[in-house]
Backbone as CSV, one residue per row, in Angstrom:
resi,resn,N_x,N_y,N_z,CA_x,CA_y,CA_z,C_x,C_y,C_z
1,UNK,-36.931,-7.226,0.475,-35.829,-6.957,-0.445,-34.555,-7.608,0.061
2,UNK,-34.156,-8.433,-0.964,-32.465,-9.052,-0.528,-31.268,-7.672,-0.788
3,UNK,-30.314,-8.305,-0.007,-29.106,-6.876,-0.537,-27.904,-8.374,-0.066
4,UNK,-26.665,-7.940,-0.929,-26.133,-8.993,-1.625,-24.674,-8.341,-1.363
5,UNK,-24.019,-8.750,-0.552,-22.616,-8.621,0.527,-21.488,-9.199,-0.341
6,UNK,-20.860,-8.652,-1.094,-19.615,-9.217,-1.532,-17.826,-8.248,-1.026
7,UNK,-18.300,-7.403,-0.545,-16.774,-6.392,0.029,-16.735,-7.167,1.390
8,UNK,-16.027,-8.317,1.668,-16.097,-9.029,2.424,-16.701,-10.627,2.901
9,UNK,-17.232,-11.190,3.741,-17.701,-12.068,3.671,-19.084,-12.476,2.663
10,UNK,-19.008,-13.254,2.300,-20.289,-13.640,0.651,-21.613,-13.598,1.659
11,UNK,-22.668,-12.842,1.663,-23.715,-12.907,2.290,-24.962,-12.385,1.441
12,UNK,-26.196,-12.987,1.570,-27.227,-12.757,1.233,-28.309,-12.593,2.731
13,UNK,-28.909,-11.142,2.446,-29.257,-10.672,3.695,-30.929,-10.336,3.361
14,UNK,-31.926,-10.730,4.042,-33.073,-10.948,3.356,-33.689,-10.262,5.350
15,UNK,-35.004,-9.832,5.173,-35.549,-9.404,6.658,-35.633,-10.904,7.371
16,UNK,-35.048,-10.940,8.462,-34.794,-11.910,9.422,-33.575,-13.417,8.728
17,UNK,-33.505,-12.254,7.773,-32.485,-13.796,7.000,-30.754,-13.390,6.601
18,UNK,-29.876,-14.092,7.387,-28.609,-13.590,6.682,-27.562,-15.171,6.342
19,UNK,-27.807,-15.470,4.966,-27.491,-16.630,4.741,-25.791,-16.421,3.912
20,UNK,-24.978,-17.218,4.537,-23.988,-17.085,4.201,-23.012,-18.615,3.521
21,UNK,-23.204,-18.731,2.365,-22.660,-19.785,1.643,-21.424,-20.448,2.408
22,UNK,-21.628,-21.352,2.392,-20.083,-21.953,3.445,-19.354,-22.762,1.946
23,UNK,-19.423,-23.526,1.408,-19.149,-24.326,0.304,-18.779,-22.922,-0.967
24,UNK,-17.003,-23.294,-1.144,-16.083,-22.712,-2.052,-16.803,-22.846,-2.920
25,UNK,-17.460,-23.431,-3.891,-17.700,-23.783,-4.830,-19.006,-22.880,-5.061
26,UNK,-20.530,-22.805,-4.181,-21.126,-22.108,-3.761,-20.850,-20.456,-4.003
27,UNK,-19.813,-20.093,-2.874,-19.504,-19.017,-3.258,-19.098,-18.584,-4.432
28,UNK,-18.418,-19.321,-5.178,-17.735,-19.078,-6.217,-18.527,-18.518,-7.739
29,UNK,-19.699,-19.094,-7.408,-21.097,-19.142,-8.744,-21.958,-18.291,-7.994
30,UNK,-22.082,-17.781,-6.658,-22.576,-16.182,-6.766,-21.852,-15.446,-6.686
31,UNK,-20.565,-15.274,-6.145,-19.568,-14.201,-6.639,-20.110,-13.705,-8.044
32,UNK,-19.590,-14.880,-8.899,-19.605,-14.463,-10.242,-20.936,-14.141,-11.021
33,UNK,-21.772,-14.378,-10.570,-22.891,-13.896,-11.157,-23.431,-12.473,-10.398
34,UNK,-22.984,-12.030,-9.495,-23.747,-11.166,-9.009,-22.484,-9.999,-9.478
35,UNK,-21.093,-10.320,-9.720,-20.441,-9.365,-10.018,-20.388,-9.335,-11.820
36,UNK,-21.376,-9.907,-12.348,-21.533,-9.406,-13.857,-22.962,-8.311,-13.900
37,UNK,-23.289,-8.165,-13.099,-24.348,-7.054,-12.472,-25.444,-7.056,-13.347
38,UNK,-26.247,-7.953,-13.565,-27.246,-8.193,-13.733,-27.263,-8.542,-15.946
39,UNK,-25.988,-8.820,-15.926,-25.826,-9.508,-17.597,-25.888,-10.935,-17.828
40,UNK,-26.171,-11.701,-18.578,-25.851,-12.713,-18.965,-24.356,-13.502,-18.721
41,UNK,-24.597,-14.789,-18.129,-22.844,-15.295,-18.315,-23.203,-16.828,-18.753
42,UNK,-22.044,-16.715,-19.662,-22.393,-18.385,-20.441,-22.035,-19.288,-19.156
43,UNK,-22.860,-20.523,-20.022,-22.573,-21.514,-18.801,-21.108,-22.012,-18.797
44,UNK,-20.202,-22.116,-20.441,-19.175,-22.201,-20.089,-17.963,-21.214,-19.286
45,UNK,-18.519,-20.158,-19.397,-17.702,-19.007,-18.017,-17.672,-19.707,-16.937
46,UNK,-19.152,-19.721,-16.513,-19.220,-20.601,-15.435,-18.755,-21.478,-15.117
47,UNK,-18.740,-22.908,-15.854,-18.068,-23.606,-15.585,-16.576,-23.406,-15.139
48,UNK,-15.798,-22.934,-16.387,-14.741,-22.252,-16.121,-14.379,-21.536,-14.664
49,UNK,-15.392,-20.791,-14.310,-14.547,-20.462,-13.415,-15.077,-21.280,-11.950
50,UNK,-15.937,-21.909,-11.817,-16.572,-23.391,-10.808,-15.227,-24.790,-10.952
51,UNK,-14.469,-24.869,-12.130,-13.669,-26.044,-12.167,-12.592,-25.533,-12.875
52,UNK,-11.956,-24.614,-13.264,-11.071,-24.245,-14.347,-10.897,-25.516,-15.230
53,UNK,-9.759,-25.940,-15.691,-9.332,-26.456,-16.770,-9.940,-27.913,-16.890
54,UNK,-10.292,-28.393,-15.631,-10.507,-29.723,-15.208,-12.122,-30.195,-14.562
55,UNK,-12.815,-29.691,-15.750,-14.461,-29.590,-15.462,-14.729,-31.225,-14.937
56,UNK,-16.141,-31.447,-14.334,-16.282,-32.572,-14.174,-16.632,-33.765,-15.348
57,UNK,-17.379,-34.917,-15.594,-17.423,-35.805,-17.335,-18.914,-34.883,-17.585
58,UNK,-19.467,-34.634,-16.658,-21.036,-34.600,-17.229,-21.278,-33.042,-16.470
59,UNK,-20.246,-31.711,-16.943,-20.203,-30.718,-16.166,-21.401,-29.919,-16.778
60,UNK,-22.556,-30.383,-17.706,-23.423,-28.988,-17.746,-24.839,-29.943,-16.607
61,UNK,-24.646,-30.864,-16.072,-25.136,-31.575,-15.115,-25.067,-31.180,-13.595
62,UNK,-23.770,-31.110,-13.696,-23.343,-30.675,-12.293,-23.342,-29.112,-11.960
63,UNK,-23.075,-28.066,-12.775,-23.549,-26.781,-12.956,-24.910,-26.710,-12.733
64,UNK,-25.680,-27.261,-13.678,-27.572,-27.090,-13.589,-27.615,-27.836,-12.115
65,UNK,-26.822,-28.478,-11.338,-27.035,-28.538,-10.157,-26.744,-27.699,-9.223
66,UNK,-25.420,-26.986,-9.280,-25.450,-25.982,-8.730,-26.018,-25.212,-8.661
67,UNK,-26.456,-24.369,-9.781,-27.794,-23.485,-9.894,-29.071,-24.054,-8.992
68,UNK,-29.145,-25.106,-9.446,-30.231,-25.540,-8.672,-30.673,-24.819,-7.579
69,UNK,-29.319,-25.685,-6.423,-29.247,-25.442,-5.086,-29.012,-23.807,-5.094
70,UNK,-28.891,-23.357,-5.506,-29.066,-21.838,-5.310,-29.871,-20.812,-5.345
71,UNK,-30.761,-21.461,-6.452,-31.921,-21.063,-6.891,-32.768,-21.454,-5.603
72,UNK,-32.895,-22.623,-4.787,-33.839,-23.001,-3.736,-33.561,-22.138,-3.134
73,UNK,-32.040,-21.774,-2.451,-31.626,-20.665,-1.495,-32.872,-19.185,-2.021
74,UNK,-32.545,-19.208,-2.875,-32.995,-18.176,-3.255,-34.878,-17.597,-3.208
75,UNK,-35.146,-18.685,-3.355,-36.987,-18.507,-3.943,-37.611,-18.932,-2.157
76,UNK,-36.606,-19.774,-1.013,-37.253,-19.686,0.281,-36.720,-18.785,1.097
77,UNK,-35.944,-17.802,0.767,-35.879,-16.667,1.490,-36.511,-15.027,1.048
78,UNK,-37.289,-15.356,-0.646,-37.705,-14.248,-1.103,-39.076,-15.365,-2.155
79,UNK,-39.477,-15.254,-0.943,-40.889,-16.022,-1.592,-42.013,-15.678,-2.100
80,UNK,-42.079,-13.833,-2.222,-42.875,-13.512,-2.356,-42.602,-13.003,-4.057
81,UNK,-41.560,-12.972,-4.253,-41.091,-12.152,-5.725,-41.410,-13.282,-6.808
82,UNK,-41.855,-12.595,-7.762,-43.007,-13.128,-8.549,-41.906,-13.790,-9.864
83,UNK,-40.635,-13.577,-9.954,-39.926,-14.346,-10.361,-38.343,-14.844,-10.037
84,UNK,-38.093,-16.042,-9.644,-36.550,-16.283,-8.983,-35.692,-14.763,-9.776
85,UNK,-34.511,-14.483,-9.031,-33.311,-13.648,-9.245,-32.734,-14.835,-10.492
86,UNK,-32.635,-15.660,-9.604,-31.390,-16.597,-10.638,-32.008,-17.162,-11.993
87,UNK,-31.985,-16.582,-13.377,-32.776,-16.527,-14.715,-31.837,-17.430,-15.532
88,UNK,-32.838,-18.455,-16.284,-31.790,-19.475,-16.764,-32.232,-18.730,-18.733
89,UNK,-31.518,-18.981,-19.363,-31.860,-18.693,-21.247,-30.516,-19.422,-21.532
90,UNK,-31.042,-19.476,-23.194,-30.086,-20.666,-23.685,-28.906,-20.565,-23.715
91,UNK,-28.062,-19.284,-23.620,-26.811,-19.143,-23.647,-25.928,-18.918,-22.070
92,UNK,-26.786,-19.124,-21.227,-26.353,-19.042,-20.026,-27.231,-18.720,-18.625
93,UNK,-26.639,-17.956,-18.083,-27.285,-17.492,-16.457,-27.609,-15.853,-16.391
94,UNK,-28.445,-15.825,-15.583,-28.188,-13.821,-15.767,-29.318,-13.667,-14.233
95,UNK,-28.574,-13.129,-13.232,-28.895,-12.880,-11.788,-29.290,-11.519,-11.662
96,UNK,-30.664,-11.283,-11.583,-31.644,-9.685,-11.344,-31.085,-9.328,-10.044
97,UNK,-30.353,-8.644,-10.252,-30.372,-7.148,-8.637,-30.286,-6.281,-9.303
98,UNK,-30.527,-5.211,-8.695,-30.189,-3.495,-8.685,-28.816,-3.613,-7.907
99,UNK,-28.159,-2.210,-8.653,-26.954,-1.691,-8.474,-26.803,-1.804,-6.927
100,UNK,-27.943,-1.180,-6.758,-27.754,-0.790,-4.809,-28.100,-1.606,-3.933
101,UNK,-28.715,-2.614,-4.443,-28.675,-4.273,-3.815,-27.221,-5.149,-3.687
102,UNK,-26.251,-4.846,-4.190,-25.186,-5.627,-4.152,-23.793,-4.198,-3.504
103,UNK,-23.536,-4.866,-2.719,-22.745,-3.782,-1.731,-21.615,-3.074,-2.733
104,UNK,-20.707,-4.198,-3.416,-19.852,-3.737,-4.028,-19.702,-3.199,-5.425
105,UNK,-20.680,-3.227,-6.093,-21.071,-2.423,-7.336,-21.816,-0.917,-7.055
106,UNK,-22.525,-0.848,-5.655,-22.931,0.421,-4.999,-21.875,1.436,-4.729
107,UNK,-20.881,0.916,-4.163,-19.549,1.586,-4.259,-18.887,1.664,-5.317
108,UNK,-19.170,1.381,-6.324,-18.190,1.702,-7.646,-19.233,2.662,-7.679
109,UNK,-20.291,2.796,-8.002,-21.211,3.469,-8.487,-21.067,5.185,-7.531
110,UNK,-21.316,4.640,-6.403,-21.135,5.515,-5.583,-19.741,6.892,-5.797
111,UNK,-18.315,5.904,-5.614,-17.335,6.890,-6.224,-17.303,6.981,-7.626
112,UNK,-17.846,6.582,-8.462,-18.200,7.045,-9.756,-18.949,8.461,-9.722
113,UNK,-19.837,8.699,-8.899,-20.705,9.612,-8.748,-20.134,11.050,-8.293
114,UNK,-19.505,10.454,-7.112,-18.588,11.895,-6.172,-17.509,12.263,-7.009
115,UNK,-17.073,11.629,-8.219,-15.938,12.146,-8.859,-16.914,13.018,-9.952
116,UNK,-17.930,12.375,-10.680,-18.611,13.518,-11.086,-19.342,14.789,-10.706
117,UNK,-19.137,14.598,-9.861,-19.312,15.857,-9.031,-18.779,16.912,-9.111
118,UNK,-17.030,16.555,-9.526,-16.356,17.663,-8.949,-15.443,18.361,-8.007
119,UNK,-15.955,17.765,-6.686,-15.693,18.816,-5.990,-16.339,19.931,-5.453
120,UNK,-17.698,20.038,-5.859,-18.031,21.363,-5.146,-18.780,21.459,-4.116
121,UNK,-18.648,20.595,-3.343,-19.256,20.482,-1.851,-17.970,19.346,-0.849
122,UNK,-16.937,20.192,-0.732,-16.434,19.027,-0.055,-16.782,18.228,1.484
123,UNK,-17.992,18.846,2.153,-17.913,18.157,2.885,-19.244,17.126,3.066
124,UNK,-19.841,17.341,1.693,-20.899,16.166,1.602,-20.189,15.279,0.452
125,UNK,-18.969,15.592,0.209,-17.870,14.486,-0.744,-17.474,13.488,0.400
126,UNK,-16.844,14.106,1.187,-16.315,13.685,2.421,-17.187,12.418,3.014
127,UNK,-18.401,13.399,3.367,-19.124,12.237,3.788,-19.512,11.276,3.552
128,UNK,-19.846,11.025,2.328,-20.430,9.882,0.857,-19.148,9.310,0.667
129,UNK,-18.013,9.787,1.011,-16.936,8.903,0.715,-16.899,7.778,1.749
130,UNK,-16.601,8.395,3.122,-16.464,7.591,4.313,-18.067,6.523,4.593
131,UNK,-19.397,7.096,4.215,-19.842,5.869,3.753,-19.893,4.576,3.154
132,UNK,-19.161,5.103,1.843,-19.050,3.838,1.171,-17.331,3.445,1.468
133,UNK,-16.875,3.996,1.853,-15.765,3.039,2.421,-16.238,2.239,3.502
134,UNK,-17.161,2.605,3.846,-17.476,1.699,5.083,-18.371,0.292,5.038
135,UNK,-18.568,-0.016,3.942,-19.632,-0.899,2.923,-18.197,-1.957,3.221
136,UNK,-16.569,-1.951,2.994,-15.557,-3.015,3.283,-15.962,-3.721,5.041
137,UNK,-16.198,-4.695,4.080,-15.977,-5.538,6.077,-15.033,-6.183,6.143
138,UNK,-13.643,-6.358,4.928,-12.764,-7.396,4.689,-12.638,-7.275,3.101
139,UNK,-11.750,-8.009,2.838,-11.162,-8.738,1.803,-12.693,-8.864,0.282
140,UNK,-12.263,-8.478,-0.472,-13.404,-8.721,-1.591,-13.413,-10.532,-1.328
141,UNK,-14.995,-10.512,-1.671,-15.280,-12.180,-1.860,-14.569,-13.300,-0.179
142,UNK,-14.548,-12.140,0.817,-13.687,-13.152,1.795,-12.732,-13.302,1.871
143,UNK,-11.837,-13.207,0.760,-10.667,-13.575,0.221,-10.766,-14.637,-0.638
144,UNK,-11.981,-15.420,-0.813,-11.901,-16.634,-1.969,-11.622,-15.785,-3.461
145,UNK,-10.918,-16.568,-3.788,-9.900,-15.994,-5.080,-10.514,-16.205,-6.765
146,UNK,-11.415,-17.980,-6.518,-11.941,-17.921,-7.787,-11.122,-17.879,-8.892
147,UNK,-12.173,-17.994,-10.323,-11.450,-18.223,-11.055,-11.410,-16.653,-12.114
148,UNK,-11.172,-16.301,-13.345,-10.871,-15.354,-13.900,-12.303,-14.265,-13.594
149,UNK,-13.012,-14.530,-13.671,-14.188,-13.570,-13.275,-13.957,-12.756,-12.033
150,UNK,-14.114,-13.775,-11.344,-14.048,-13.724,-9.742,-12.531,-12.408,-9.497
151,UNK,-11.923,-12.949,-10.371,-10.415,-11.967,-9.871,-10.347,-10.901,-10.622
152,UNK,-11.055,-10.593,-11.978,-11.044,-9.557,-12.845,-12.427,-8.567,-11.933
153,UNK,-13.118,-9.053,-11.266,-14.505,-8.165,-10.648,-13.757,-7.897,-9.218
154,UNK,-12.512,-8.683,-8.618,-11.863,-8.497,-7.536,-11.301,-7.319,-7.528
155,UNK,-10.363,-7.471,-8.670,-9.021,-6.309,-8.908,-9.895,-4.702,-9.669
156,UNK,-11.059,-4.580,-10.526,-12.246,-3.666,-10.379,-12.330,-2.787,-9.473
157,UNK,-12.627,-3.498,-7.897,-13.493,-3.180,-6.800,-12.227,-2.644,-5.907
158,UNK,-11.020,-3.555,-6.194,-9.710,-3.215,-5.206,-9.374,-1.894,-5.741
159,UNK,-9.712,-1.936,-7.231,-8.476,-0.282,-8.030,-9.584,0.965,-7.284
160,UNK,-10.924,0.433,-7.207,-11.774,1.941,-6.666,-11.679,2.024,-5.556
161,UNK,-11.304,0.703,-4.313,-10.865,1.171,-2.890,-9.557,1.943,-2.839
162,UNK,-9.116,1.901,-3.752,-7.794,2.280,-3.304,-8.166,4.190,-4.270
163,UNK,-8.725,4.427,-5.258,-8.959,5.597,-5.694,-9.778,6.253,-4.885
164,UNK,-10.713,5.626,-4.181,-11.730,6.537,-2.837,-10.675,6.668,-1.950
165,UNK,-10.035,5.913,-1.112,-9.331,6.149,-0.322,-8.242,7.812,-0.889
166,UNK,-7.875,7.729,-2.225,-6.957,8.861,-2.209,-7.434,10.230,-2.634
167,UNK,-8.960,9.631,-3.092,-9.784,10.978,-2.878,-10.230,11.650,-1.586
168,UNK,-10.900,10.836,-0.858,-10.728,10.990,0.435,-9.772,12.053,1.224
169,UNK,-8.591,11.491,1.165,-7.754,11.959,1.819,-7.727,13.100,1.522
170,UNK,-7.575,13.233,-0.092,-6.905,14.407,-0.099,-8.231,16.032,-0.221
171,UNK,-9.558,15.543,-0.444,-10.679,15.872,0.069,-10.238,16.687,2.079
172,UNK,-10.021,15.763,2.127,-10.059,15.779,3.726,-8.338,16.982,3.945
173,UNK,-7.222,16.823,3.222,-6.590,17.647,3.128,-6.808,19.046,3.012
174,UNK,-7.859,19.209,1.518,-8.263,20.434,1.282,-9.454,21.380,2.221
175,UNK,-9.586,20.353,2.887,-10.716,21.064,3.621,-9.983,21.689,5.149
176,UNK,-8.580,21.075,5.419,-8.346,21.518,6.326,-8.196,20.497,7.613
177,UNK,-8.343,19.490,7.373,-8.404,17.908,8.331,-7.062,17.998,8.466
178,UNK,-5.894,17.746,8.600,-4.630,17.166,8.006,-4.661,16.377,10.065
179,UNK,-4.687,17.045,10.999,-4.183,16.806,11.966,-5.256,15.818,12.482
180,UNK,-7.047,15.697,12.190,-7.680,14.667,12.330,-7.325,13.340,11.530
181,UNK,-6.534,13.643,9.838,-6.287,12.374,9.388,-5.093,12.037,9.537
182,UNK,-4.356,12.676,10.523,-3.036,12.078,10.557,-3.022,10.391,10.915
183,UNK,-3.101,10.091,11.935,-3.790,8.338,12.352,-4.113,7.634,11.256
184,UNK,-5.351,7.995,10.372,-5.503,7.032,9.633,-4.621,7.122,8.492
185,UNK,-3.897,8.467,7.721,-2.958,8.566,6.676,-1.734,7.623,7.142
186,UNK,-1.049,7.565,8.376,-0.131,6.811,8.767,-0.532,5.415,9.412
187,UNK,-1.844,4.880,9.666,-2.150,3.485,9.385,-2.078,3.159,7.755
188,UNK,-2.692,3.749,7.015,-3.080,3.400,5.535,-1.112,3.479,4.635
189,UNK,-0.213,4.115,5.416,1.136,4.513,4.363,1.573,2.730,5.360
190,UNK,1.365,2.387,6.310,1.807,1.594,6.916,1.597,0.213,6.308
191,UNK,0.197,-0.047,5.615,-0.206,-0.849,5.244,0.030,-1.161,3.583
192,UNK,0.243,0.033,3.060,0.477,0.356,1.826,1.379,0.886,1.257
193,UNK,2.925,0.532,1.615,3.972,0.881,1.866,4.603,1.381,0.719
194,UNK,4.299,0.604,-0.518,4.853,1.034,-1.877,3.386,1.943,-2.953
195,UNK,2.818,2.381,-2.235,1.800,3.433,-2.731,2.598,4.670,-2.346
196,UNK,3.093,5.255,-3.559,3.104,6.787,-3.809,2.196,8.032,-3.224
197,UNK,0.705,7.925,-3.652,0.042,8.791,-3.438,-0.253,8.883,-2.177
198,UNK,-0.088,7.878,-1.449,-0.802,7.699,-0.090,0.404,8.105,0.946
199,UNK,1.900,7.957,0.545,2.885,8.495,1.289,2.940,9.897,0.867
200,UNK,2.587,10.954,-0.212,2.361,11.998,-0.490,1.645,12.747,0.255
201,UNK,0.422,12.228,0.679,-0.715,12.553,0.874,-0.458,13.114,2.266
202,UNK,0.353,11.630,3.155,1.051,11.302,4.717,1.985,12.474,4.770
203,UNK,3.073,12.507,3.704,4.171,14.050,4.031,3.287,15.433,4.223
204,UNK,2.139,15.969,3.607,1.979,16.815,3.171,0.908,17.261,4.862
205,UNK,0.367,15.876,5.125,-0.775,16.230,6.774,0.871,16.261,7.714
206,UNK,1.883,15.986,7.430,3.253,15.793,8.689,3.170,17.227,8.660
207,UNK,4.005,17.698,7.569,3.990,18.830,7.222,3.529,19.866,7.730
208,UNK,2.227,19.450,7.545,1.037,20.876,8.136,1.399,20.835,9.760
209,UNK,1.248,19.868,10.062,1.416,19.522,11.898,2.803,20.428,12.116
210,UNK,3.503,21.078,11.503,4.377,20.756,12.069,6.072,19.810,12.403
211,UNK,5.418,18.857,11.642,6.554,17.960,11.650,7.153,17.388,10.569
212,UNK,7.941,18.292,10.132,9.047,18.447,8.961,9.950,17.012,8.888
213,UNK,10.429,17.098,9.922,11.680,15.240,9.742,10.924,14.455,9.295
214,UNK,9.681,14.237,10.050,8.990,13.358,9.958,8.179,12.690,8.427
215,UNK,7.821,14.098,7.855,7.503,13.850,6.484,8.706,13.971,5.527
216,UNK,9.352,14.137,5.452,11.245,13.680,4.826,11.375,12.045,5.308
217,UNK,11.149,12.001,6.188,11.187,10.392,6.621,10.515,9.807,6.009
218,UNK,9.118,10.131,5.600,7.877,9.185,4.826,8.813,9.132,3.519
219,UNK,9.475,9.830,2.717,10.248,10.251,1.318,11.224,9.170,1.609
220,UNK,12.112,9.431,2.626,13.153,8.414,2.320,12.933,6.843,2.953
221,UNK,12.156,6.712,3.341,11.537,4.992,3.865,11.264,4.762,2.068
222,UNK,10.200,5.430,1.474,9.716,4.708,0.313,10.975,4.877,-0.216
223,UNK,12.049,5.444,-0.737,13.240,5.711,-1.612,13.500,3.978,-0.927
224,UNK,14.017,3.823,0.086,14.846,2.901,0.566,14.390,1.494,0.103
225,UNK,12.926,1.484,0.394,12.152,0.396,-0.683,12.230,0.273,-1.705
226,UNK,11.447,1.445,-2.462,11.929,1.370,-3.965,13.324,0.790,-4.259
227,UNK,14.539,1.311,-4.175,15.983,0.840,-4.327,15.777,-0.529,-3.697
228,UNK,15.661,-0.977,-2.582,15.751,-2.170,-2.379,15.253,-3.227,-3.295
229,UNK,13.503,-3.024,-2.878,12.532,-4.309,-3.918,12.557,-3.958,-5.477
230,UNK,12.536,-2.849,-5.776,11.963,-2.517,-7.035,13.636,-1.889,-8.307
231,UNK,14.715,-1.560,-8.005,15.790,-1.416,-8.128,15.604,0.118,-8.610
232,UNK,14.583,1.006,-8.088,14.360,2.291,-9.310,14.252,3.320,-7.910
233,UNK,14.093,4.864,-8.543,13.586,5.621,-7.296,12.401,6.176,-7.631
234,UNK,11.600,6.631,-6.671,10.613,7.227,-6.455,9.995,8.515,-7.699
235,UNK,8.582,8.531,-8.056,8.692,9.152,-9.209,8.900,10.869,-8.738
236,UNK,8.981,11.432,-9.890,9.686,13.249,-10.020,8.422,13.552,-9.040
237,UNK,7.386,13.448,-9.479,6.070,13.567,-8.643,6.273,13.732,-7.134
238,UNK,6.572,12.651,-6.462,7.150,12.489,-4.849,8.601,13.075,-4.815
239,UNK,9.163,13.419,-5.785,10.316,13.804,-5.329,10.425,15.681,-5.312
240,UNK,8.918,16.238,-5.915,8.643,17.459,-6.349,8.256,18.026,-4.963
241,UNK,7.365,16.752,-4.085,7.346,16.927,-2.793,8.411,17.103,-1.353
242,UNK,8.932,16.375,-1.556,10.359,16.237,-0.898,11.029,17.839,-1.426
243,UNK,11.035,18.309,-2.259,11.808,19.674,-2.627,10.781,20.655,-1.959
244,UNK,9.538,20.391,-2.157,8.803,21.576,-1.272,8.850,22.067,-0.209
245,UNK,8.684,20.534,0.878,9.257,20.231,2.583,10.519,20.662,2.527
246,UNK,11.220,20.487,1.792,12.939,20.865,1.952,12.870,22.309,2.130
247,UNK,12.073,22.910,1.359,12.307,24.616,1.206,10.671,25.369,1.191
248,UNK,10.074,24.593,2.368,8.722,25.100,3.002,8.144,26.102,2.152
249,UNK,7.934,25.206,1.026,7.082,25.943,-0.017,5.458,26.194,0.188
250,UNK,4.996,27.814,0.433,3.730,28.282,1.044,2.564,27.275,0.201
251,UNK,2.992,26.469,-0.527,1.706,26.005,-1.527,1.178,24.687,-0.486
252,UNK,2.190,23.988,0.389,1.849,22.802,0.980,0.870,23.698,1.796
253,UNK,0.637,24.174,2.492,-0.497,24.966,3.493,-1.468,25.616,2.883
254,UNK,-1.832,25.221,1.431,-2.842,26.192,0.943,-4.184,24.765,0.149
255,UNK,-5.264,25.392,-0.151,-6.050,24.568,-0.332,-5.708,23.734,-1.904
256,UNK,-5.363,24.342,-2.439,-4.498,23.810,-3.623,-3.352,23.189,-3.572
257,UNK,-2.640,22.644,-2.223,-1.705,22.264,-2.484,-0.753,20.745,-3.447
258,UNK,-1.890,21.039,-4.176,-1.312,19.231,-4.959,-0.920,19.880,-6.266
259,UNK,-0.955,21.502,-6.354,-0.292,22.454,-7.359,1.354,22.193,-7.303
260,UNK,1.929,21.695,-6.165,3.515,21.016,-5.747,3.508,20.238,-6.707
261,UNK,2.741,19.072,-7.004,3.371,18.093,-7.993,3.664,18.926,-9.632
262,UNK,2.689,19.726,-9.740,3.248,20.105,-11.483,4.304,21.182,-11.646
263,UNK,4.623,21.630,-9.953,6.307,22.848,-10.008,7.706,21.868,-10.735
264,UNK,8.355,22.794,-11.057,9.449,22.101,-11.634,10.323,23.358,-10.870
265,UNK,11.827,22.313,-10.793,12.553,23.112,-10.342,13.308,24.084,-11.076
């Protein structure tokens, strides 16, 4: 069985085989086929997104070549499967995996799943979370950027790292973590400086510790940004927080405490 690496470097990983496309162009036509998850894509998508605006004179030539060479990749490292992955029909391309063969559609799938859930086991939420966060080895696609496919299946995969991550946390809040996730809440506000939820998340584990300035500080660093880059302040939301810490409202220490954002003063 192949399993198909895109949250990070482009890899196809087969028993004793881990083949990793070096050629932009390469990457670029399995990116995109493996992130339409097993649908059809015209050959002009393809093209499109292999050359954007400026295809080659004889580009359904040079495409059926690309495929080609991919298709070989493909049929001498899984020689036994009774038909290539890479499926040609008249309107285009269409690449056979399962969901859980391709790393980064497993994780959509995955926090798709734990949100249907609920909630009612948080610490097998917990755990299934920090799994599939752990599926990132880097940058979607490497960082190769590609063309509209490539960046619409990018920005997808980026909006659910960043929604696991704030489930996570705040998972890990309710359960009573605040002083184990302090480290990573203040690597992640560090890195993610104009994220709201994630400096929320950071005041509320200060908080619990103990350390009151400190989460007033997370409030007014983002204020100071906001006003600076963005010319606006911080929404009522974070600022509902900041009034809680101000007047050590018993709700930040309770398992419900994200009941702070809907108080009004």
């Amino acid at each position: 069985m192949l399993t198909f690496s895109l949250l990070g470097t482009i890899e196809i990983r087969g028993v004793g085989h881990v083949i990793r496309p070096l050629r932009p162009m390469r990457q670029t036509l399995l990116a995109a086929l493996l992130s339409a998850e097993s649908k059809l894509v015209s050959a002009d998508l393809l093209a499109e997104e292999l050359w954007g605006t400026t295809p080659p004179a004889k580009m359904e030539n040079a495409l059926q070549a690309q495929i080609s060479r991919l298709r070989r990749t493909l049929i001498r490292i899984e020689p036994d499967r009774h038909e290539c992955r890479l499926i040609s029909a008249a309107a285009g391309y269409r690449f056979a995996a399962h969901w859980s063969e391709i790393d980064a559609v497993a994780f959509v799938h995955t926090i798709e799943l734990i949100r249907a859930r609920g909630g009612a086991d948080l610490a097998r939420d917990i755990a299934d979370l920090r799994s599939a966060l752990a599926l990132w080895r880097g940058p979607v696609f490497g960082g190769l950027s590609g063309g509209l496919l490539c960046q619409t299946a990018a920005a997808k995969y980026e909006e659910a790292r960043q929604a696991a991550l704030e489930m996570l946390y705040d998972l890990e809040l309710k359960s009573g973590a605040h002083a184990k996730i302090l480290p990573e809440l203040a690597e992640l506000v560090a890195n993610n400086g104009m994220q709201e939820q994630f400096c929320s998340l950071l005041m509320v584990a200060l908080y619990r510790v103990g350390r009151q300035a400190d989460a007033l500080n997370v409030y007014r660093d983002l204020r100071e940004r906001f006003n600076a880059q963005l010319g606006i302040e911080p929404s009522p939301v974070l600022r509902e927080y900041e009034r809680a810490i101000l007047n050590h409202d018993p709700l930040l220490m309770r398992f419900d405490y994200d009941k702070v954002a809907t108080q009004r003063r």
